[in-house]
C-alpha positions in Angstrom: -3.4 -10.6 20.5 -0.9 -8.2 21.4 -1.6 -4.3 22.6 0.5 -1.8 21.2 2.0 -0.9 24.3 2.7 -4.2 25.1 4.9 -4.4 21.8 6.3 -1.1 21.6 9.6 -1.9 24.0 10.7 -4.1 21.2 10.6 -1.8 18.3 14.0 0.3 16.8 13.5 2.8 14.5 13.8 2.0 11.2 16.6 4.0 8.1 16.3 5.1 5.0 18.6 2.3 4.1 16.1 -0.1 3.8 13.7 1.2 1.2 12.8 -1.5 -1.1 14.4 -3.6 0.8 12.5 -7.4 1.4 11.3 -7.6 4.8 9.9 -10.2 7.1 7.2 -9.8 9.9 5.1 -11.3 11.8 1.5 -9.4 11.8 0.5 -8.3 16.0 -2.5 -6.2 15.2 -5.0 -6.0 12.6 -6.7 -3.0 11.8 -9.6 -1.6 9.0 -7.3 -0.1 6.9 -4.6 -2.7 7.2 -2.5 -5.0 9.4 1.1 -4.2 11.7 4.0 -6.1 11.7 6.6 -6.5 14.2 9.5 -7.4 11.8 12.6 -10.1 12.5 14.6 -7.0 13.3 12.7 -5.0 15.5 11.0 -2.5 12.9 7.1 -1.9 13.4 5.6 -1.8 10.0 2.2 -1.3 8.5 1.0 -2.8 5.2 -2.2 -0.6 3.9 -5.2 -3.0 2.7 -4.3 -1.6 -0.9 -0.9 -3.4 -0.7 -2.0 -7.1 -0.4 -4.5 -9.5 -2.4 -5.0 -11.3 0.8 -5.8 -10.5 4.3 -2.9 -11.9 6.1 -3.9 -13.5 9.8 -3.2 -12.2 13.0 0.0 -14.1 14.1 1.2 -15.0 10.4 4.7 -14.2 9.2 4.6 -12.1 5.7 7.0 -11.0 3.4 7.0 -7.8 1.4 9.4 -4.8 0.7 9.5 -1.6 2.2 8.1 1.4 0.3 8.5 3.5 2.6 10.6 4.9 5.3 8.5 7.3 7.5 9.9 10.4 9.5 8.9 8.0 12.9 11.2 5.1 11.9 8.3 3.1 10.7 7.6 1.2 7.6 4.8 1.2 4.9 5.0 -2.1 3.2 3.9 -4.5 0.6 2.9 -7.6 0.2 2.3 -7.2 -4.2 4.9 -8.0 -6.7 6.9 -5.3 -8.1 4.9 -3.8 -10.9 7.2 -5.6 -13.7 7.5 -8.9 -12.1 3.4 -8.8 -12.2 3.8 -7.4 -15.7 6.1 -11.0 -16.5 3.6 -13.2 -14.5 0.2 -11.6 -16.8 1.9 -11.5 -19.9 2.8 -15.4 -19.5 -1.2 -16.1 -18.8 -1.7 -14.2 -21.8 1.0 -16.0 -24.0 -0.1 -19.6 -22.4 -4.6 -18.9 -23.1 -3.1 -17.8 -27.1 -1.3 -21.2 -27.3 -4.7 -23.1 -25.9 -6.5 -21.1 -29.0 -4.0 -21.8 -31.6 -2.6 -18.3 -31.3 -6.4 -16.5 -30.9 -7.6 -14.4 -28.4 
C-alpha cells in the first residue's frame, strides 16, 4: 500500500497526445469512487468506478485507454471496450442464442 506522497516523485505529466491511447498500470491506491494507477511510463491515472465491470485489486496491472487528458497531466481511464467493439461482442450473443432456437428469440 503506497501513500500518495510516497508515489508522487515518480509521476511525469501526462499530453494530449495520448488520448485514446491504450495504457498500462499498475493500481497503488484504491478509492470509493475508483482506483489510481501508476502507469509503465510514469503517468498517474484514475479509472472512475463507472469505467470498469470489475473492481481491479490493489497491486494489479490493468489495461485500458485514456479518455481523458486533464489540465494537471493526469489521466481518466478505462477499463470497458470501446462502445462498438461491445456492440460486435452483444450482437454475436444475440446471433449465437437465435441459432440455439432455430432462428427464434
Amino acid at each position: 500500500l503506497a501513500t500518495e506522497e510516497i508515489v508522487e516523485p515518480f509521476f511525469k505529466d501526462a499530453d494530449r497526445s495520448l488520448f485514446n491511447k491504450e495504457i498500462s498500470g499498475t493500481v497503488y491506491r484504491m478509492i470509493v469512487a475508483g482506483s489510481f494507477i501508476l502507469t509503465e511510463e510514469g503517468y498517474k491515472g484514475f479509472i472512475h468506478s463507472s469505467q470498469r465491470t470489475v473492481e481491479p485489486r490493489l497491486g494489479e496491472t490493468v489495461t485500458g485507454r485514456v479518455i481523458d487528458v486533464k489540465e494537471d497531466g493526469t489521466l481518466n481511464v478505462s477499463l470497458l471496450p470501446r462502445k462498438h467493439e461491445a456492440l460486435s461482442g452483444d450482437a454475436e450473443r444475440i446471433y449465437g442464442y437465435m441459432q440455439e432456437r432455430g432462428g427464434a428469440m
